[in-house]
matplotlib code that plots the C-alpha trace (Angstrom):
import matplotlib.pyplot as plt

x = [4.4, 2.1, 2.4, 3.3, 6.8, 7.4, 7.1, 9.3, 11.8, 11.8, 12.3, 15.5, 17.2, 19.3, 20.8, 20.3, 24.4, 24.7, 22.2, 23.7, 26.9, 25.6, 24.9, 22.0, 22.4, 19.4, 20.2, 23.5, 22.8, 20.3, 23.1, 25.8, 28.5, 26.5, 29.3, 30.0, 26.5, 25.7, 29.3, 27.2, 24.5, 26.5, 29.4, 26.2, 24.7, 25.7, 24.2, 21.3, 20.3, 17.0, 17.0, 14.4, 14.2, 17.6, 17.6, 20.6, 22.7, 25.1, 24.0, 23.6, 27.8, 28.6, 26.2, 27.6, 31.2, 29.4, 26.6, 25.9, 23.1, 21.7, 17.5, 17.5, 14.2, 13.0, 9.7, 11.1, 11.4, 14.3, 15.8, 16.4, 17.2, 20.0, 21.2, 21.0, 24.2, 26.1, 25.7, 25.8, 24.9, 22.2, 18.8, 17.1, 13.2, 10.0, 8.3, 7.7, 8.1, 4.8, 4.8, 7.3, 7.7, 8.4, 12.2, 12.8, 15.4, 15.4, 16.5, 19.6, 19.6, 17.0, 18.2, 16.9, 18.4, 16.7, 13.4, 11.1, 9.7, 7.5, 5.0, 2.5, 3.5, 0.7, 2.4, 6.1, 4.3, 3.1, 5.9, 8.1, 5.5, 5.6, 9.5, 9.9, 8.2, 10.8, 13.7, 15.1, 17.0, 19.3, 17.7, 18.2, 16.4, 19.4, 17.4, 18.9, 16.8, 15.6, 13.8, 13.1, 14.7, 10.8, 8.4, 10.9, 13.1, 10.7, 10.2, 13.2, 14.7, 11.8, 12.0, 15.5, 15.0, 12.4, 14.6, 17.1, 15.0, 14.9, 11.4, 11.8, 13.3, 10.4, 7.5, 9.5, 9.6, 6.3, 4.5, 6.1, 6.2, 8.9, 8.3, 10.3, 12.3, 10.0, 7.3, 9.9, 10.8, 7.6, 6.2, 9.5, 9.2, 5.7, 7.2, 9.6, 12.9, 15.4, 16.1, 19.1, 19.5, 22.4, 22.8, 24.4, 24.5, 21.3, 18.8, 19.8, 19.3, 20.5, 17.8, 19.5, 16.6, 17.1, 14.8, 14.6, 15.1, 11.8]
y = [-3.7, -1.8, 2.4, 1.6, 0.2, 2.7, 5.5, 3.5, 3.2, 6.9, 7.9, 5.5, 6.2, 9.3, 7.1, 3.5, 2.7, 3.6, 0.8, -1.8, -0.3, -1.5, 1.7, 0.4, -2.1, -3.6, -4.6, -5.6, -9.2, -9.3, -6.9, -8.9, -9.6, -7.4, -6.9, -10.5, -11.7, -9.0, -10.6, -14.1, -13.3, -11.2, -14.5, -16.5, -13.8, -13.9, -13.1, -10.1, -9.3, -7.9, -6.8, -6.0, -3.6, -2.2, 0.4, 2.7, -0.1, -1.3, -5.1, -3.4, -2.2, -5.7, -6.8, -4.8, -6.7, -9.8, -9.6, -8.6, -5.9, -5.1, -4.0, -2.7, -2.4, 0.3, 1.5, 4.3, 7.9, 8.2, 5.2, 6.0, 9.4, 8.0, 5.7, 7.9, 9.6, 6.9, 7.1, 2.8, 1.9, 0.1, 0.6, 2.2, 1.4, 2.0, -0.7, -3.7, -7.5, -8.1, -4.9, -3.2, -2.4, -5.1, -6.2, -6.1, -9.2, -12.4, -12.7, -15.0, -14.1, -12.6, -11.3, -9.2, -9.2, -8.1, -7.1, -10.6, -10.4, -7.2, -10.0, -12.1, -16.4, -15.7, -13.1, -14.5, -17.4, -15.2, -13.3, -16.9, -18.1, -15.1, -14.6, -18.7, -17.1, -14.6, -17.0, -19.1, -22.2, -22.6, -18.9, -18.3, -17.1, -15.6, -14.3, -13.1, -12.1, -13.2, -16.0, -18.7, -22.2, -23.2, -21.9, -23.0, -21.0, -17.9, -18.4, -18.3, -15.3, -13.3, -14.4, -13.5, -10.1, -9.2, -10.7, -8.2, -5.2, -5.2, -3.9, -2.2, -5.6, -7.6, -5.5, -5.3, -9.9, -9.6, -7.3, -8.2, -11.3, -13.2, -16.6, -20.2, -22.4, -25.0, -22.7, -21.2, -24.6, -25.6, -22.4, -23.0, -26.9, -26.1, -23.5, -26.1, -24.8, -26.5, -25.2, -24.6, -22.8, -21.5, -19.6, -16.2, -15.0, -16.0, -14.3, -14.2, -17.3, -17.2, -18.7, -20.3, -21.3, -23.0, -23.3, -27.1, -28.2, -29.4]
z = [201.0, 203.0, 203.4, 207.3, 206.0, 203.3, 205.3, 208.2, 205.5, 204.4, 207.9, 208.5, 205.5, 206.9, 209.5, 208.0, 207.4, 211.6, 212.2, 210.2, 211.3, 215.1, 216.3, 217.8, 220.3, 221.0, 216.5, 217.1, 216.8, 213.7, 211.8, 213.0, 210.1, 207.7, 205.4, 204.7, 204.5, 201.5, 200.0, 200.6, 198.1, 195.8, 195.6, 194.7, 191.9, 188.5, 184.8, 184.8, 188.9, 190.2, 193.6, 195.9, 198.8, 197.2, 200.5, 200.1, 197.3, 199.8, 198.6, 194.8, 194.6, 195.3, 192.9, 190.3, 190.6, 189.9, 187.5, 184.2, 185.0, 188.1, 188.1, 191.9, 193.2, 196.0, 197.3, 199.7, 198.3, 201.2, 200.6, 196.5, 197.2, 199.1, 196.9, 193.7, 195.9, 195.2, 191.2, 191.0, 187.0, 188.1, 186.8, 189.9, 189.8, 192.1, 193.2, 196.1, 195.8, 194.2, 192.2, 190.0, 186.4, 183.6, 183.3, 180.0, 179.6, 181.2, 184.8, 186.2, 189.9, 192.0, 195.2, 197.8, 202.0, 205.2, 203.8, 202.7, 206.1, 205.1, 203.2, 204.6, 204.2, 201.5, 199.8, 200.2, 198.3, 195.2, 195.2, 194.4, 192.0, 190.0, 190.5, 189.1, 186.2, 185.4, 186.3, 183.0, 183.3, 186.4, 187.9, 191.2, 194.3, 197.0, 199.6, 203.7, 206.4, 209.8, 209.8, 212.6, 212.4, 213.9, 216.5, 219.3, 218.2, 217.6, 221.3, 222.3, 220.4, 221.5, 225.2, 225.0, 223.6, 226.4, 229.3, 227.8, 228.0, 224.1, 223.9, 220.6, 219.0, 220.5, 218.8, 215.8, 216.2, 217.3, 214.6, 211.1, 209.1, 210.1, 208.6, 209.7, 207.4, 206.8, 205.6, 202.8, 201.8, 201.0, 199.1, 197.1, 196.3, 195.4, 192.5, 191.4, 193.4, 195.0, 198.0, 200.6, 203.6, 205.4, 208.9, 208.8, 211.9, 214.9, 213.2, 209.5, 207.4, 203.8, 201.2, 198.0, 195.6, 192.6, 189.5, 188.5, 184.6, 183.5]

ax = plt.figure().add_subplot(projection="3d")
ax.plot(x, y, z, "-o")
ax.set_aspect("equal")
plt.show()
């Protein structure tokens, strides 16, 4: 994840809960049902979790219920600051999608929501290769985050958004990696992973990867 998003992510975390909350408009839509989409993945999770882009742990708490252990991953100074608050018995580490430290133990469930899209297609695909790695039999990949049903419909969500006057939404559609559903099923099948999808609200797709038995 490149410095640009850290320090994006530093500067949100003060007032990150108002925009999932839908405090901001013009995010009302990609935030919409927040709540029960972090209970999607977490309902899915079980055995020892990793999480990536852990943010402030509001996906983490839920996490906990479930699982056995919970690694949470987080790159943003802010963003761990503000979930140390919260005093979750997770093991809090610093680090991206593609680099963090070693989990000691093997992994059931890797999870991470709204935050895949800050890697390149190439980097969403080494970051499943080396997660299918870490996965043993029957690991999972529970990923949520915007991501386009196909180019039509990355046309038409970002047409929307500028006939709305949603100019801050488009730049952010525009300028980061949002990726489309049949691109993420094929870096998957090529890592031996079954894979599901599921639509969470217009923008937020829920990824359910599966490792295959050999």
């Amino acid at each position: 994840m490149g410095r640009e998003f850290i320090d994006l992510f530093d500067h949100w975390a003060d007032h990150y809960e108002l925009t999932v909350g839908g405090h901001d408009k013009e995010y009302t839509e990609v935030f919409q049902n927040y709540d029960a989409i972090l209970e999607a993945v977490a309902e899915r999770s079980c055995g020892t979790a990793l999480e990536f882009g852990a943010g402030t742990g509001n996906l983490t708490e839920k996490l906990l219920r479930r699982c056995n252990g919970v690694y949470a991953v987080e790159p943003s100074t802010g963003m761990r600051k503000e979930f140390e608050k919260r005093d979750l018995k997770a093991v809090l580490l610093d680090g991206d999608f593609l680099q963090f430290p070693s989990i000691p133990e093997q992994l059931d469930t890797i999870v991470s929501t709204y935050a895949f899209h800050h890697l390149t297609d190439t980097e969403k695909e080494q970051a499943i290769a080396l997660y299918s790695t870490l996965l043993g039999a029957g690991g999972q990949i529970i990923f949520a985050d915007t991501i386009f049903q196909d180019e039509d419909a990355r046309k038409q969500i970002e047409n929307d958004a500028e006939q709305t006057g949603y100019m801050k939404l488009l730049k952010d559609l525009q300028s980061e990696y949002y990726t489309t559903l049949d691109v993420l099923e094929k870096i998957c099948r090529t890592h031996g992973l079954a894979v599901s999808f599921e639509q969470l609200n217009r923008y937020v797709w829920l990824m359910h990867a599966k490792k295959e038995s050999v």
